[in-house]
DOGUDREN-154488 format. One record per atom (N, C-alpha, C): x, y, z. Coordinates in pm, whole numbers, plus 50000, padded with zeros to 5 digits. Layout:
# DOGUDREN-154488
XYZ...
# end
This chain:
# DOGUDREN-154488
500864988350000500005000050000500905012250000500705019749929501295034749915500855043149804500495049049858499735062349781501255070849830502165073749723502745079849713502995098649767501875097749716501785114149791500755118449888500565105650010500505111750112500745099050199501105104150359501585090050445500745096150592500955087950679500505090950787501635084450890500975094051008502185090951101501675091551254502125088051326501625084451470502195093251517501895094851718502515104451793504145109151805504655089251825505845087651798506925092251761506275094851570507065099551454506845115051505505845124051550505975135051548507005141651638507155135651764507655134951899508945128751860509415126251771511085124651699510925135451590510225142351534510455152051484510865165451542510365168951622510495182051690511625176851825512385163151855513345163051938514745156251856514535152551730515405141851692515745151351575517775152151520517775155851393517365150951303518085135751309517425129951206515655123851156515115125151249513325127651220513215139951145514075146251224513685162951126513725163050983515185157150965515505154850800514595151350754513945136050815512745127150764512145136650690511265145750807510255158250797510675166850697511655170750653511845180750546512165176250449512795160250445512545157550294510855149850241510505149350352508955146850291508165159950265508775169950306507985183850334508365187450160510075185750110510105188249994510075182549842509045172349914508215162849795507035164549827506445173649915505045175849894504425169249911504755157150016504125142950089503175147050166501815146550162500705152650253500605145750401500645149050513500835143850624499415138150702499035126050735497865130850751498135122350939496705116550988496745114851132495825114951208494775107051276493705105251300493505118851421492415120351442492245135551568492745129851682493175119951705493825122251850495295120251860495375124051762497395125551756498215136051840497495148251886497775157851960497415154552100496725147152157496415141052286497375129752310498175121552244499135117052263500515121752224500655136352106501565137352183501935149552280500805152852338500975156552507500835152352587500395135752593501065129652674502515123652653502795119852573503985116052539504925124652634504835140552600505805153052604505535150952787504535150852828504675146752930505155143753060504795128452973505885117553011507205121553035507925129752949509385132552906509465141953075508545148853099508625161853187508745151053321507655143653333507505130553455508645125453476509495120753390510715110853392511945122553418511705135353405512775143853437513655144353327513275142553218514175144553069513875155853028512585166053020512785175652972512135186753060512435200453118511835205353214510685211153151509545217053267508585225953211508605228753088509425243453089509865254352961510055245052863511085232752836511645224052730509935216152665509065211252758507845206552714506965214052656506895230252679505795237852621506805245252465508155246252467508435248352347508325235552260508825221052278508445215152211507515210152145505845211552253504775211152224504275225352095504405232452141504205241552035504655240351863505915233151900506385229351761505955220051676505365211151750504405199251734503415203151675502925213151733501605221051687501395227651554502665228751508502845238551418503045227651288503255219451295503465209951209502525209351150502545210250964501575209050893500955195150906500315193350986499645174150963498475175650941497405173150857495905170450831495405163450924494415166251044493755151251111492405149151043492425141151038491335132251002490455122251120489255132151055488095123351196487055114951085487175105251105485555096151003485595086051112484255084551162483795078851263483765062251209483925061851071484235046051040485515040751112486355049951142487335045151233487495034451319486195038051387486625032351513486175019351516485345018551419484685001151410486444989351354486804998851263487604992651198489134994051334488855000051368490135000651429490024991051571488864985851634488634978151730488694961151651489144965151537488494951251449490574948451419490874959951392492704959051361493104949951495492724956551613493444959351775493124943351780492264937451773491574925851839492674914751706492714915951595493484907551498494874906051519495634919551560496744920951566497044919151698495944915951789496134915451926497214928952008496724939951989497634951652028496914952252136497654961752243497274961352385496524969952401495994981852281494794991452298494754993252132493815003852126492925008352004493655015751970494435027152051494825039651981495845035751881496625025151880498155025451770496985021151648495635012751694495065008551591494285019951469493785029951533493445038851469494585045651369495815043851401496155051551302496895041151203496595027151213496655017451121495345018551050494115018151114492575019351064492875032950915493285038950989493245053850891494055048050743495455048150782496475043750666495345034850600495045024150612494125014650579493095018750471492425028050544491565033650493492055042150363492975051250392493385061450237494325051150184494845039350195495915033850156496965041450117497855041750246498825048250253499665039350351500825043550376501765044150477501975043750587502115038250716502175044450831503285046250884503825057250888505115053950963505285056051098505805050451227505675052451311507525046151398507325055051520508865052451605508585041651718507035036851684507065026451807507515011951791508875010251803509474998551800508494983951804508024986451940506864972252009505634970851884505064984051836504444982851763504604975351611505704983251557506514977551420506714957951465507474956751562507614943951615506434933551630505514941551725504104931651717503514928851570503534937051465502704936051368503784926251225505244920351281505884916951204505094899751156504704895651289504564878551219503524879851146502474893351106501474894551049501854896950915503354901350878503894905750738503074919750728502454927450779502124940250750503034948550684503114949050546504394953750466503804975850491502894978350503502544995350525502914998850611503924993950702503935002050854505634998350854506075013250832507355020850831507925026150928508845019550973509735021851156510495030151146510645039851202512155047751212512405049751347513725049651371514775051951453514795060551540
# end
């Protein structure tokens, strides 16, 4: 599956964009092919929790979480809400046996536009390997 000109991406990938160089690169050479970004509506609720997390564990202070969050924000990503989602995405979670819905939704989505998913969640990329899921793109 790939629809070439557009991909989707999880909290993960965004949350290595705005902390990681090399995500960044990712981000600007997809930015200068005009790769449309897309991402189900609750991509911004995870990644403020994510950013969080980072503040909880003592990796990044206050100030470091609300500039990064902002940058996050600013990121051209399309979300996408279609309430077919969620049927399909309780139907992914339960096949692939994932430990919740949310990584499923933004497999449901890719699914849906046939596209791409790329995502930084290792466990995730890993769980979905004995399935051969060839659409779901790991980075580092």
């Amino acid at each position: 599956m790939s629809n070439s000109s557009a991909l989707c991406i999880d909290a993960s990938v965004v949350i290595r964009i705005v902390t990681s160089d090399a995500a960044t690169n990712l981000w600007e050479s997809w930015m200068a092919d005009e790769i449309k970004i897309v991402a189900p509506s609750l991509l911004y609720y995870e990644v403020t929790n994510g950013l969080y997390r980072y503040y909880k564990a003592g990796i990044y202070p206050p100030e470091a979480v609300e500039t990064t969050l902002r940058a996050a924000l600013a990121l051209p990503i399309e979300l996408v809400t279609v309430s077919d989602l969620h049927p399909r995405a309780k139907e992914i979670a339960m096949r692939y046996n994932l430990p919740a819905t949310y990584d499923a939704h933004y497999l449901a989505l890719a699914e849906w536009m046939e596209i791409d998913l790329w995502t930084a969640d290792t466990k995730l990329v890993n769980s979905l390997k004995p399935f051969k899921v060839k659409w779901v793109k790991g980075i580092e």
